[in-house]
Backbone as CSV, one residue per row, in Angstrom:
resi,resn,N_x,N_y,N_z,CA_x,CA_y,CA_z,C_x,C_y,C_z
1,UNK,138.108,88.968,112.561,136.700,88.659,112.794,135.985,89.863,113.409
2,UNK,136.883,90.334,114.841,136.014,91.789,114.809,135.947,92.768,114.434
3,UNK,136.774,93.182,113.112,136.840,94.009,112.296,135.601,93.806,111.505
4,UNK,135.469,92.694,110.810,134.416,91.873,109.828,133.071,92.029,110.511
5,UNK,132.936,92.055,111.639,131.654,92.423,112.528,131.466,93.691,112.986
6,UNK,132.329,94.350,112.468,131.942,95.953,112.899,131.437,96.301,111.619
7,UNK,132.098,96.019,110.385,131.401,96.611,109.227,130.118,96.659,109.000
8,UNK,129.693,95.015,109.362,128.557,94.443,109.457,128.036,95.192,109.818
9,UNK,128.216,95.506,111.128,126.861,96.264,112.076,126.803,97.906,111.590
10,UNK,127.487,98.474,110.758,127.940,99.633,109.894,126.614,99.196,109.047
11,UNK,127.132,98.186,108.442,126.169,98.053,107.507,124.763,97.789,107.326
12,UNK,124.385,97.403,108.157,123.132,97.070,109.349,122.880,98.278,109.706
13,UNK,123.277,99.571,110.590,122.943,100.180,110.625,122.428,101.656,109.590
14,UNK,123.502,101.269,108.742,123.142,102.305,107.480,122.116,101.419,107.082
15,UNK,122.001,100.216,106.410,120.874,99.825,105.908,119.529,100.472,106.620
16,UNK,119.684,100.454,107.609,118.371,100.431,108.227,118.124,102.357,108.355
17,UNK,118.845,103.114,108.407,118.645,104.409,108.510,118.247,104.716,106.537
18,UNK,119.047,104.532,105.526,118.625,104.589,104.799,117.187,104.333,103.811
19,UNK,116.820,102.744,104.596,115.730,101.926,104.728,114.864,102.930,104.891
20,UNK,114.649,103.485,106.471,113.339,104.355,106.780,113.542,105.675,105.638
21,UNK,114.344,106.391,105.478,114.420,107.361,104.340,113.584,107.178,103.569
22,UNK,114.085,105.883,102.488,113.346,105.596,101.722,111.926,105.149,101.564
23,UNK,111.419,103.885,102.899,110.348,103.818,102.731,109.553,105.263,102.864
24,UNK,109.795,105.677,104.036,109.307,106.906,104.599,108.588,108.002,103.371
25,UNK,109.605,108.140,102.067,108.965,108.987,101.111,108.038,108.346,100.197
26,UNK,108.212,106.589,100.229,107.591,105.972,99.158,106.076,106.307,99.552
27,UNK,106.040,106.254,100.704,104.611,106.494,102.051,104.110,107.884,101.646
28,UNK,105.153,108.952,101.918,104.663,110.439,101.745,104.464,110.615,100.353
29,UNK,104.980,109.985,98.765,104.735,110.255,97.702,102.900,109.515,97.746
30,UNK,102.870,108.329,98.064,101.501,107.293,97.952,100.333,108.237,98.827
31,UNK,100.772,108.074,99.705,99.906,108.497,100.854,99.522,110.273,101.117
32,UNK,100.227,111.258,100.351,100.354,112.349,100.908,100.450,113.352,99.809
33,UNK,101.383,113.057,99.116,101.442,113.942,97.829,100.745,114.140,96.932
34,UNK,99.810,112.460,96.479,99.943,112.110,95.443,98.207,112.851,95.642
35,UNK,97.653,113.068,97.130,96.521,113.282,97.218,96.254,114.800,97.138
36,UNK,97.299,115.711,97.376,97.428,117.029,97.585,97.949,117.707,96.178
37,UNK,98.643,116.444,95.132,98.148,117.485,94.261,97.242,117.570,93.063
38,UNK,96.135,116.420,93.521,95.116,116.302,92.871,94.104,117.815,93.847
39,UNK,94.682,117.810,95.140,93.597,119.192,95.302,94.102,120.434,95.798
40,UNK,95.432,120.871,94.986,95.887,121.650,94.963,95.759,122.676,93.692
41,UNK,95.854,124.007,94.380,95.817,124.875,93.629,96.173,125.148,92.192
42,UNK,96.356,125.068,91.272,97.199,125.417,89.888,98.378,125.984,90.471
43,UNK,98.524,127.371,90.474,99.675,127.337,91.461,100.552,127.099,92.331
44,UNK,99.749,126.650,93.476,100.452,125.778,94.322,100.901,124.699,93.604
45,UNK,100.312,123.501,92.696,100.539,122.341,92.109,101.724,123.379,91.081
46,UNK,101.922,124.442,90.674,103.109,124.165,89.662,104.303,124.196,90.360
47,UNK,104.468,125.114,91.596,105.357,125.597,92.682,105.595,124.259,93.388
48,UNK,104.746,123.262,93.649,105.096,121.526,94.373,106.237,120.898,93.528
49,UNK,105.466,121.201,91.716,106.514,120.438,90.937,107.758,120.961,90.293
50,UNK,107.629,122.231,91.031,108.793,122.745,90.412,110.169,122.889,91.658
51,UNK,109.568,122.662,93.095,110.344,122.711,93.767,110.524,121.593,94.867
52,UNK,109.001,121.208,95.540,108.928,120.236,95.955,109.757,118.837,95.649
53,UNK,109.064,118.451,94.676,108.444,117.176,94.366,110.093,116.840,93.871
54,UNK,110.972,117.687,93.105,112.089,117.175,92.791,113.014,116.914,93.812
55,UNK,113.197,117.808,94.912,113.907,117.521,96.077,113.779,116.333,96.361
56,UNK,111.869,116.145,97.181,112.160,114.948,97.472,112.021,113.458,96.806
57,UNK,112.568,113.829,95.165,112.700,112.859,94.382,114.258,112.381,95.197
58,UNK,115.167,113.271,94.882,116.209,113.453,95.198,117.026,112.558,96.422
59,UNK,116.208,112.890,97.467,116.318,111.950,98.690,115.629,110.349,98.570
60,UNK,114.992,110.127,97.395,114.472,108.968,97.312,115.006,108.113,96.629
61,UNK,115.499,108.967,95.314,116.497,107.962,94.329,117.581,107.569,95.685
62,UNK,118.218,108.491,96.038,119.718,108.410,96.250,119.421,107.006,98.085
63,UNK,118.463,107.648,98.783,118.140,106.782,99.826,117.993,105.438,99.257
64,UNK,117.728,104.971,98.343,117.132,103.886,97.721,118.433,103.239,97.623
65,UNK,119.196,103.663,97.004,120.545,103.204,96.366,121.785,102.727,97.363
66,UNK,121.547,103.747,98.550,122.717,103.280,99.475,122.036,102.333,100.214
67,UNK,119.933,102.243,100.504,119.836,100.811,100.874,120.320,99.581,100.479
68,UNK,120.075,100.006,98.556,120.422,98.326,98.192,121.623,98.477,98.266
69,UNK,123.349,99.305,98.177,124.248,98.840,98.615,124.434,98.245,99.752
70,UNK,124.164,99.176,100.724,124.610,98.212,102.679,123.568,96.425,102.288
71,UNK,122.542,96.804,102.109,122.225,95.195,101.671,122.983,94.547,101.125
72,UNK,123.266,94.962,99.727,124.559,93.657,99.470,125.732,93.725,100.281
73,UNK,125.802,94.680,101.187,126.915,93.938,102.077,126.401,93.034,103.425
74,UNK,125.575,93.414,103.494,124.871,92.677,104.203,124.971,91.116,103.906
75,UNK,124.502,91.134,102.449,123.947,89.567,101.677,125.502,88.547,101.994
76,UNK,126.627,89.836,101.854,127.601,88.894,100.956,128.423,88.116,102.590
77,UNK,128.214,89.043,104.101,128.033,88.466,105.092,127.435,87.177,105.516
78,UNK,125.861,87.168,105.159,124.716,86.460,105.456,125.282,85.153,104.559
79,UNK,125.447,85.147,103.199,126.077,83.888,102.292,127.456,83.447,102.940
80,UNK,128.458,84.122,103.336,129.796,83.601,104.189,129.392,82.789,105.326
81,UNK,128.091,83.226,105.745,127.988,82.571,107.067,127.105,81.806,107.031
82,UNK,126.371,81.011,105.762,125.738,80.361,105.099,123.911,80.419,106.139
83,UNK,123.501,81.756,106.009,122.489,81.604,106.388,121.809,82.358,106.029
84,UNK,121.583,82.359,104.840,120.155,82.365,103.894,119.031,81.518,103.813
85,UNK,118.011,82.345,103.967,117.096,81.263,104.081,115.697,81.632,103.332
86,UNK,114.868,81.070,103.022,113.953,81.627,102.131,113.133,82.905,102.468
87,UNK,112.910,83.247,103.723,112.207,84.717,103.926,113.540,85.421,103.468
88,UNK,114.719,85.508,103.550,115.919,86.646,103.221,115.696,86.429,101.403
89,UNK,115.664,85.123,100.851,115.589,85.382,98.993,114.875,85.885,98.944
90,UNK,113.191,85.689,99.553,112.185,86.028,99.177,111.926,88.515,99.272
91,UNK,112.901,88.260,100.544,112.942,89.950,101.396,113.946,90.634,99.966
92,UNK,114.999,89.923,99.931,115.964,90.426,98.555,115.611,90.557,97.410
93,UNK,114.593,89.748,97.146,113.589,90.101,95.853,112.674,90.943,95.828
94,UNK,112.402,91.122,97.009,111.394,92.470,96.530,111.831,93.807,96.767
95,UNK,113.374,93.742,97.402,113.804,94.990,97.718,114.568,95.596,96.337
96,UNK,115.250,94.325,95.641,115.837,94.700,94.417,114.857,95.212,93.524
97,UNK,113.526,94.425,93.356,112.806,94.913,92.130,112.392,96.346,92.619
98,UNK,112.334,96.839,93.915,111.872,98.018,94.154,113.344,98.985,93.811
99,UNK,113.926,98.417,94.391,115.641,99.695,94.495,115.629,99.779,92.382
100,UNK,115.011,98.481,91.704,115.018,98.667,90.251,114.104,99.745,89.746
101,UNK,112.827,99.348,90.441,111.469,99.991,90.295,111.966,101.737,89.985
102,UNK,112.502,102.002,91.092,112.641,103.256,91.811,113.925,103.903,90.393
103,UNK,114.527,102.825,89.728,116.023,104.522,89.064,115.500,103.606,87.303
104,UNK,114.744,102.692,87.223,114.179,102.500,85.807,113.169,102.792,85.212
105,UNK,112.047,103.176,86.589,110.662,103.597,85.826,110.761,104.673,86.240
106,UNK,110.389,104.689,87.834,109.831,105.944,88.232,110.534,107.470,88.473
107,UNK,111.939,107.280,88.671,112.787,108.477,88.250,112.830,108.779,86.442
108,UNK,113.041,108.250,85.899,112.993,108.700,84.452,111.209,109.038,84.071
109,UNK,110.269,108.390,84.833,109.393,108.635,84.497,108.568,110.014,85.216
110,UNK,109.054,110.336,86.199,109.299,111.744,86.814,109.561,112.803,86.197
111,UNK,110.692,112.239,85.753,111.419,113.472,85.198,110.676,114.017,83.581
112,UNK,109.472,113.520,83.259,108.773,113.758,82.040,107.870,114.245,82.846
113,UNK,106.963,113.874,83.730,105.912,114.336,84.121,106.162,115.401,84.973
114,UNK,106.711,115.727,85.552,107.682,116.790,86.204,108.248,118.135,85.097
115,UNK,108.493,117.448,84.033,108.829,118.598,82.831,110.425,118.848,83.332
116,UNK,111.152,118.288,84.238,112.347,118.187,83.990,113.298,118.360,83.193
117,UNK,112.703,117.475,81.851,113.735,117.032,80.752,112.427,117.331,79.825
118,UNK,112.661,117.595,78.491,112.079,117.885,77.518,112.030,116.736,76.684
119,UNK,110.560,116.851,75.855,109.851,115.815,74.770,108.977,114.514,76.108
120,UNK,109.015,113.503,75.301,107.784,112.557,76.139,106.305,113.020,76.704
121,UNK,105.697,111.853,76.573,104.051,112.864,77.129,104.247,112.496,78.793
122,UNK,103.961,113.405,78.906,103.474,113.724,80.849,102.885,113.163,81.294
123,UNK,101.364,113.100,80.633,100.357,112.085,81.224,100.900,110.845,81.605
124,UNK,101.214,110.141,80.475,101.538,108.724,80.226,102.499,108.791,81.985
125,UNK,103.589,109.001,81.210,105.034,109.088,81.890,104.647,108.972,83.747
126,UNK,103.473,109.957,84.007,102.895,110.023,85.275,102.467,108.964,85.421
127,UNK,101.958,108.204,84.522,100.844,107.237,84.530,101.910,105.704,85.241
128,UNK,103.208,105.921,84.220,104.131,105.153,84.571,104.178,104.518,86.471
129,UNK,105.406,105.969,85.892,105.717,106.249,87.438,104.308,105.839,88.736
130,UNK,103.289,106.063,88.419,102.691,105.875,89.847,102.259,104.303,89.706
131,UNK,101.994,103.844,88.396,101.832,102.298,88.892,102.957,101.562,89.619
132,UNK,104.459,101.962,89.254,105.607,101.536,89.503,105.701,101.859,91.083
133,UNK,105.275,103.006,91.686,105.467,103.603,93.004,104.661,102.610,93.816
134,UNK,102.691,102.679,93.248,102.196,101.558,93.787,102.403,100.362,93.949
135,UNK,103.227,99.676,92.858,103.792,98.384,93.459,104.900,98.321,94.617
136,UNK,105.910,99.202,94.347,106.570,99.212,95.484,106.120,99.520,96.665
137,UNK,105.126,100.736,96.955,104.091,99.937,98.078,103.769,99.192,98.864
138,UNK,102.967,98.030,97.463,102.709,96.860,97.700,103.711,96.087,98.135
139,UNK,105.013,96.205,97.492,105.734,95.593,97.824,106.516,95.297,99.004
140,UNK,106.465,96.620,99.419,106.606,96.903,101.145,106.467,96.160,102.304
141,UNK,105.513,96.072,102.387,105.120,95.083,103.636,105.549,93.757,103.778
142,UNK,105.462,92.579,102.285,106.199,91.753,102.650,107.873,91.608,102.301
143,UNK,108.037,92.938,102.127,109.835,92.825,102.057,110.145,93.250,103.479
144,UNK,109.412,94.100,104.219,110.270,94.593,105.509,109.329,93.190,106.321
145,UNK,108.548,92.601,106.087,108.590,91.365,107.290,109.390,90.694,106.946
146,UNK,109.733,90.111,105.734,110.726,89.102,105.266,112.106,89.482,105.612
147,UNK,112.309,90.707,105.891,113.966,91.288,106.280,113.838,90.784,107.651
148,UNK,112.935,90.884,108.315,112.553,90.977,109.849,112.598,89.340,110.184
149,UNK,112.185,88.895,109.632,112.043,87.536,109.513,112.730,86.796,109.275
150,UNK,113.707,87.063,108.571,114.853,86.235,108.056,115.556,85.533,109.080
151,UNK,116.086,86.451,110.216,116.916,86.024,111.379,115.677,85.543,112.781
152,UNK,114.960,85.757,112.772,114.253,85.697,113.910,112.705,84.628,113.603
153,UNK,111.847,84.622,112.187,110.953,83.655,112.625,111.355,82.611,111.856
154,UNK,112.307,81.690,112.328,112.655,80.360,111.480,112.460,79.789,112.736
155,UNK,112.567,78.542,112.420,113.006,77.396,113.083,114.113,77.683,114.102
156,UNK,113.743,77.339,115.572,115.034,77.810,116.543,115.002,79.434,116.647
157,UNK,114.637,80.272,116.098,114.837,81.474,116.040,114.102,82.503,116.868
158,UNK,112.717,81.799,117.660,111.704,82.145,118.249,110.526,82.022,118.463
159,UNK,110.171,81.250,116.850,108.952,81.382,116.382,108.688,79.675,116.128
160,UNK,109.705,79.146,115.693,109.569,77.080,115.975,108.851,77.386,113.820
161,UNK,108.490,78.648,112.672,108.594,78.103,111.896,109.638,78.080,110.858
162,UNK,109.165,77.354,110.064,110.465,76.606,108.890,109.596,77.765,107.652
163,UNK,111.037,77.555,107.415,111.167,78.576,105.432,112.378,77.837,104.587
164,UNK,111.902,76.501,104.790,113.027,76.178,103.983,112.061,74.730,102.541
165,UNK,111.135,75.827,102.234,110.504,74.263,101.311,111.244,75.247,100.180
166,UNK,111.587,74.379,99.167,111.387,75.374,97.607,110.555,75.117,97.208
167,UNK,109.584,74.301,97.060,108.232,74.988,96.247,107.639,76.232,96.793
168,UNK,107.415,76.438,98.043,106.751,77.439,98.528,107.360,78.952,98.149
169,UNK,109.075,78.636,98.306,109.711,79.604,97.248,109.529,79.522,96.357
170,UNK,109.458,79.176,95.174,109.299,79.341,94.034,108.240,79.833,93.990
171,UNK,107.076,79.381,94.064,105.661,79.870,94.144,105.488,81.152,94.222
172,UNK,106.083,81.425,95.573,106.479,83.143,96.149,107.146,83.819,95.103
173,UNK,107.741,83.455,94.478,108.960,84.398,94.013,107.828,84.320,92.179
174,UNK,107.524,83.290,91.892,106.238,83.244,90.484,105.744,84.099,90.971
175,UNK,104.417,84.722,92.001,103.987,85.564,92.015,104.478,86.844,92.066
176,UNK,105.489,87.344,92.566,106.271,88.574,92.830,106.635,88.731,91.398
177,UNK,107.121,88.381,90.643,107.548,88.128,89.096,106.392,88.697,88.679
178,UNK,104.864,87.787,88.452,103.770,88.697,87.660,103.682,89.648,88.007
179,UNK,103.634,90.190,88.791,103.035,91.485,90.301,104.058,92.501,89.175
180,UNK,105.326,92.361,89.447,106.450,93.301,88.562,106.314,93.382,87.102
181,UNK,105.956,92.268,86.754,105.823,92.791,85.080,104.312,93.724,84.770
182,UNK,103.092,93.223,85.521,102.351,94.107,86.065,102.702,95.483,86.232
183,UNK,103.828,95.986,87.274,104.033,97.393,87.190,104.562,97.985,86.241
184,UNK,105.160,97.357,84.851,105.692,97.571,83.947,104.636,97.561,83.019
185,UNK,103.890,96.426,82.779,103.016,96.601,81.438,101.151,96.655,81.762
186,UNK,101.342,96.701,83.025,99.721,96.235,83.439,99.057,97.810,84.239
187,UNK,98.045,97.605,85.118,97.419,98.364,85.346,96.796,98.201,86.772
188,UNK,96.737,99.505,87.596,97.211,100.032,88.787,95.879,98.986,89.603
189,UNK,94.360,98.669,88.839,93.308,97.537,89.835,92.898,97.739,90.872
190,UNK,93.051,97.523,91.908,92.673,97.879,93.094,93.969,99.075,94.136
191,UNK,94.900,98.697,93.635,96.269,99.872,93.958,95.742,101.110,93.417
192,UNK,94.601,101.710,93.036,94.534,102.799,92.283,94.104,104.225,93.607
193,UNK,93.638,103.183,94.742,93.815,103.988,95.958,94.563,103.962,97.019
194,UNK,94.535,104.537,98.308,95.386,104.163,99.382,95.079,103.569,99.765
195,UNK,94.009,103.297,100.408,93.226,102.139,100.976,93.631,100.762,100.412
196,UNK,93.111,101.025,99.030,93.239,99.580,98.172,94.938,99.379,98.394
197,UNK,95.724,99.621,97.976,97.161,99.380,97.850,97.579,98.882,99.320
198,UNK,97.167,99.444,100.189,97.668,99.050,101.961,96.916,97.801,101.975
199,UNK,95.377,97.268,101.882,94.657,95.980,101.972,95.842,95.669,101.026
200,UNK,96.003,95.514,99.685,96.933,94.851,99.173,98.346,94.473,99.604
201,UNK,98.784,95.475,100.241,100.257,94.899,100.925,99.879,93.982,101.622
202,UNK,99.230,94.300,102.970,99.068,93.187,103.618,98.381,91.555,103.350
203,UNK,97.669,91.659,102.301,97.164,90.580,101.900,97.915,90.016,101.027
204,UNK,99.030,90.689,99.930,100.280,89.635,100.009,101.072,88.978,100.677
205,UNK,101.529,90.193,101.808,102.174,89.541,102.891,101.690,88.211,103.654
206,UNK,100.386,88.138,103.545,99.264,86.963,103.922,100.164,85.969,103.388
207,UNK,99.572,85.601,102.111,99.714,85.223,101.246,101.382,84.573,100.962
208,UNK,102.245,85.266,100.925,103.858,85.075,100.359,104.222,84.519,101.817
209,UNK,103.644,85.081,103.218,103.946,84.136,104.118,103.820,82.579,104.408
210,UNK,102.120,82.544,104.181,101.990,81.290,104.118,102.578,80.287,102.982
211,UNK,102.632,80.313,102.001,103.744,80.153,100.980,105.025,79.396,101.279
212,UNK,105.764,80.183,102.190,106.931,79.914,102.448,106.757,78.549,104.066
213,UNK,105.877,78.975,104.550,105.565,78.421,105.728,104.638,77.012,105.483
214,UNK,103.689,77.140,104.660,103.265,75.579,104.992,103.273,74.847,103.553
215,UNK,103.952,75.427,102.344,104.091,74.560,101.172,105.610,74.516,100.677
């Protein structure tokens, strides 16, 4: 047993160091990059994408990946000890579609707009990648409350509420579903700025909370 609880907290702790990695660049690509090299130099902008921008692709794929591993060790803990509860499905769903987001669209779609790899159009490919980045974003806010939440605002836990209706899951998890096929076939709307995309996190998080909490 205290072997089994050291991993845990291994795993807990890598999760969570990897975690900030990753969000951390999803933030500096949205928030920082994406603005500098719309007013960057020609030069400077070819020297970002030729040296920059792949590095810290680099740290983002790979940060991404050892999050969602320590998570599933995490999960496969949390299910042994039968305490899952709808903010943790609801936190696991949006971390997977992002850890998906992140090595199906937006790394392959990088690597065209980037000029990486040869053939595909750039534009597009860019076009990809940043709706895919903006949802994960969006997606942000209510996956790291829902991680946060999982153990601490239930019932007994601190907070006196309940996450245990399934309609309110389901509901939650229907919307997160359009939202993703959205970053796949739809179009960036009000995410097309920083501003807009941050009001949007949080006003899902609104939203996917109450959800779980009073339906």
């Amino acid at each position: 047993m205290e072997t089994m609880q050291f991993v845990n907290f291994l795993a807990r702790w890598g999760h969570l160091l990897f975690g900030m990695t990753w969000m951390g660049l999803l933030y500096y690509f949205n928030f920082i990059q994406g603005g500098y090299f719309k007013a960057a130099t020609p030069e400077a902008l070819k020297d970002a994408k030729a040296k920059l921008a792949p590095e810290a692709l680099w740290w983002f794929r790979w940060s991404a990946m050892f999050t969602f591993i320590t998570g599933l060790i995490l999960l496969v803990g949390l299910a042994k000890q039968d305490l899952l509860n709808a903010y943790i499905i609801a936190g696991i769903t949006l971390g997977t579609l992002m850890f998906l987001n992140v090595w199906l669209i937006i790394w392959p779609n990088q690597k065209i707009a980037l000029g990486l790899v040869e053939g595909g159009d750039g534009p597009t490919a860019a076009g990809k990648a940043l709706l895919a980045s903006r949802t994960n974003t969006l997606f942000s806010g209510p996956m790291a409350f829902f991680m946060l939440a999982g153990p601490h605002f239930v019932s007994g836990g601190g907070y006196g509420l309940k996450a245990e209706g399934s309609t309110g899951l389901l509901v939650a998890l229907a919307i997160i579903a359009a939202l993703e096929v959205n970053a796949i076939v739809g179009k960036q709307g009000p995410m097309t700025t920083v501003k807009g995309v941050i009001h949007c996190s949080l006003a899902l998080t609104a939203v996917l909370v109450a959800l779980l909490v009073y339906v």
